[in-house]
C-alpha positions, -999 to +999 in steps of 0.1 A: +596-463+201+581-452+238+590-421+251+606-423+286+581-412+317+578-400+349+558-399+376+545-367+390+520-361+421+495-338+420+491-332+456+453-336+454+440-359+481+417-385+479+413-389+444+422-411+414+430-406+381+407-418+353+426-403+320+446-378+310+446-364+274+467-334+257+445-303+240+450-270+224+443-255+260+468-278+279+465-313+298+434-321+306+435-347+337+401-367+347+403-374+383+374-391+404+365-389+440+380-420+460+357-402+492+326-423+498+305-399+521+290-361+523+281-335+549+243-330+544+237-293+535+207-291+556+210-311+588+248-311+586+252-353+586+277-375+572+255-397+549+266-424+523+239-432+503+252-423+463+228-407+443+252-402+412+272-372+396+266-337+393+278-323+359+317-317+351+337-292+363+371-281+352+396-259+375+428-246+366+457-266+387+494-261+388+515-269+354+533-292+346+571-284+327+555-253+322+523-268+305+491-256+316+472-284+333+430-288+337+416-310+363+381-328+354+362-342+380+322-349+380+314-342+420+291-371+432+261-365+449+246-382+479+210-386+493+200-379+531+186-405+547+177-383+581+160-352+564+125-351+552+116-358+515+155-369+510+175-339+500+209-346+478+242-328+486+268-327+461+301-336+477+327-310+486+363-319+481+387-304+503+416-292+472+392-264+454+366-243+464+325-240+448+328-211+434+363-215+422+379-220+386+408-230+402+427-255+423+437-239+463+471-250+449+467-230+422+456-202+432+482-203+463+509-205+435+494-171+417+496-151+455+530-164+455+539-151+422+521-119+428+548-109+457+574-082+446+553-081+415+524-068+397+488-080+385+495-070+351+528-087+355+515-121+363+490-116+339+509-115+312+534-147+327+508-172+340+478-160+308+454-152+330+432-118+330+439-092+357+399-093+369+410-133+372+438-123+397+415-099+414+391-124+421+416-148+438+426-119+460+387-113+470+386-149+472+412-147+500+411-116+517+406-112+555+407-149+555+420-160+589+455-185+590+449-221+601+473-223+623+473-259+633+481-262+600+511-242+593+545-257+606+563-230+628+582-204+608+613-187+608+605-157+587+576-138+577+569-116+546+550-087+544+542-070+509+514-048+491+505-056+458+487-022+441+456-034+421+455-007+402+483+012+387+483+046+398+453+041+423+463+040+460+442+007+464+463-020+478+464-055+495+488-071+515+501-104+514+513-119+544+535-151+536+556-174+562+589-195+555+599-225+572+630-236+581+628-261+551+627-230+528+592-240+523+563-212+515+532-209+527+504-177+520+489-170+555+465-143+548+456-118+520+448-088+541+420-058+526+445-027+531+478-014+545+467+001+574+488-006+605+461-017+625+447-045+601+484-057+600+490-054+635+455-074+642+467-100+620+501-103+638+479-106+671+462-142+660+501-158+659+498-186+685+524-187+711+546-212+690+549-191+662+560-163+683+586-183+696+603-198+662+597-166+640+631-147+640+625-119+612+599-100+592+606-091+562+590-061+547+592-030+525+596+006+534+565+007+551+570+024+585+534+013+597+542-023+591+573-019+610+556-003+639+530-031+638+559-057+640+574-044+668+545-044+692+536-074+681+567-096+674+594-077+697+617-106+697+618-105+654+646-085+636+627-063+613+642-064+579+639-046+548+629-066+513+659-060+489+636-060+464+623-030+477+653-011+483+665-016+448+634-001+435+640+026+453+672+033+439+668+025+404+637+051+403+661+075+411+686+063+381+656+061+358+641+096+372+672+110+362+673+096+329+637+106+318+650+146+327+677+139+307+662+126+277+637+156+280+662+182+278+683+163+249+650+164+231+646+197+228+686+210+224+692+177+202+694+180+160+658+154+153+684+132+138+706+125+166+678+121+189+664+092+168+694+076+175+681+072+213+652+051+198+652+024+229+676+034+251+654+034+285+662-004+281+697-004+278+700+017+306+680-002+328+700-035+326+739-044+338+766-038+317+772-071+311+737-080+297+738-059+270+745-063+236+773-044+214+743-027+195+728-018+231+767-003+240+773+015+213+740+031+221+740+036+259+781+053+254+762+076+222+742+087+258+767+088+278+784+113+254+755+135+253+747+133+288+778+129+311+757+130+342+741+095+334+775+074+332+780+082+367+742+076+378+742+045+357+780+032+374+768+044+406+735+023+403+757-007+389+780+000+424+754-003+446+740-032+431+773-048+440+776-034+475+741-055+478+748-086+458+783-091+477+786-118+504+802-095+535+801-087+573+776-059+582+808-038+591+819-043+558+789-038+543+782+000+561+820+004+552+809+004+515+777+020+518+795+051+536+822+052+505+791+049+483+776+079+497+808+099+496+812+094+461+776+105+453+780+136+474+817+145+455+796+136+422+768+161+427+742+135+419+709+146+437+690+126+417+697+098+445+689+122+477+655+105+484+670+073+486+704+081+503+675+096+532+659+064+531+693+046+537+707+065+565+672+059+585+680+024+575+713+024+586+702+038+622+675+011+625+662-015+602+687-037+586+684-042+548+685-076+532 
């Protein structure tokens, strides 16, 4: 009996597909050039004269139903007619680059996955190495934005991706969104500084000026300053994302000083019973199971001060998750604070200063 299938494009131009073959590794497709001419690397040409293949490359490209997929292809070489002794160039295609493992899709897809995330994060999702991600950010950093070939915008995204944890070594991601909710990366910039962001802004062409209405970005007040003398038509807006980090670090800080002081007044025996409750805490209610309630309320008895820091959290969660007005949004946020301030929990104070510049300027989204 046949198996039902589909069609799906792989968005590579000019190519055709020879065979395609499963593996241990993933789908191996064999595509071949459909492009019958060459620049000539020395006197810069077009010249058609075939000379035959180079040998096979393979480059990582997008998967497929969440298969990894290989694309094959042997790059054909031409001859130059023009130059002396008749130097060959090996044919470029436009959808990877030479030094490359990968597809441009490809590695477009990882930059996307790598916003309000980690390296080590999508290392561990996508099976790649984290000196694999790095060197698809080298590969695109301080590249400039072709322009002509982005469609205008509505929305751009700024965020810092930390390559190493606990280094202040950082790149920014500058991302754009169309009308059509579709993505595009637009530049991988080397730091944070809020003059390489602000020089970046600068090289928007008129149109994108015009059509871009927001910028979204994280707490960073250097890329809101950059945004504003650059783009001061754009609402500046802050990356939910970020502001729920913000505030569950507090929760979690408040937790970790907890558990410190329960380990040392705690019978060894009791304390064991803890085992894994950093996880329990850190999710919803709702998400947990009966083994991870019993376990979380066994805290909560201990340490009375972490059921209202974990409701609290769960509150404002809401507050942000809720479809509202912005008057009824501030209206909850002020009731928030109140009840932090008649709870006594300082733990939050670094955020709650955070919000209240917030609530003076930039919105939060």
């Amino acid at each position: 009996m046949s198996q039902p299938q589909i069609q799906i494009p792989l968005d590579l131009p000019n190519v055709r597909v020879e065979k395609y073959e499963q593996t241990d590794k993933g789908l191996v497709i064999t595509l071949v050039s459909t492009c019958t001419t060459a620049v000539c690397r020395q006197c810069g040409r077009t010249i058609d004269k075939f000379y035959g293949y180079d040998k096979a490359i393979t480059l990582r490209h997008l998967p497929i139903f969440d298969r990894p997929v290989w694309i094959r292809i042997r790059p054909k070489r031409f001859q130059c007619p023009y130059c002396d002794k008749g130097p060959t160039t090996t044919q470029r295609c436009e959808w990877y680059e030479p030094k490359s493992p990968h597809t441009k899709a490809y590695e477009n897809w990882i930059l996307r996955e790598l916003i309000n995330s980690t390296l080590s994060d999508v290392s561990l999702k996508r099976g790649l190495s984290v000196e694999c991600i790095e060197g698809i950010l080298d590969r695109h950093i301080q590249r400039e934005a072709d322009w002509l070939a982005v469609p205008q915008l509505v929305l751009l995204g700024i965020d810092e991706i930390a390559l190493k944890k606990g280094h202040k070594d950082f790149v920014v991601i500058v991302s754009g969104l169309t009308a059509q909710r579709e993505k595009h990366i637009l530049a991988v910039l080397p730091d944070r500084k809020k003059e390489t962001v602000k020089a970046f802004l600068k090289t928007l062409p008129p149109r994108q000026h015009r059509s871009i209405r927001q910028v979204c970005i994280d707490m960073n007040e250097g890329y809101c300053n950059a945004v504003l003398e650059t783009l001061p038509k754009a609402q500046v807006v802050v990356d939910r994302f970020h502001v729920a980090k913000h505030y569950r670090d507090c929760a979690d800080k408040a937790r970790k000083t907890e558990m410190k002081h329960l380990k040392k007044t705690l019978p060894e025996s009791d304390y064991a019973q803890l085992k894994g409750v950093m996880w329990a805490f850190r999710k919803p209610w709702t998400a947990l199971t009966e083994e991870q309630q019993v376990m979380l309320l066994l805290l909560f008895q201990y340490a009375p001060i972490l059921k209202d820091v974990y409701v609290q959290r769960e509150v404002l969660t809401g507050i942000f998750e809720r479809r509202q007005s912005k008057a009824q949004a501030e209206q909850a946020l002020t009731q928030w604070l109140e009840r932090i301030k008649a709870l006594g929990l300082e733990c939050f104070s670094p955020f709650i200063t955070t919000l209240d510049n917030s609530l003076t300027g930039k919105p939060l989204v």
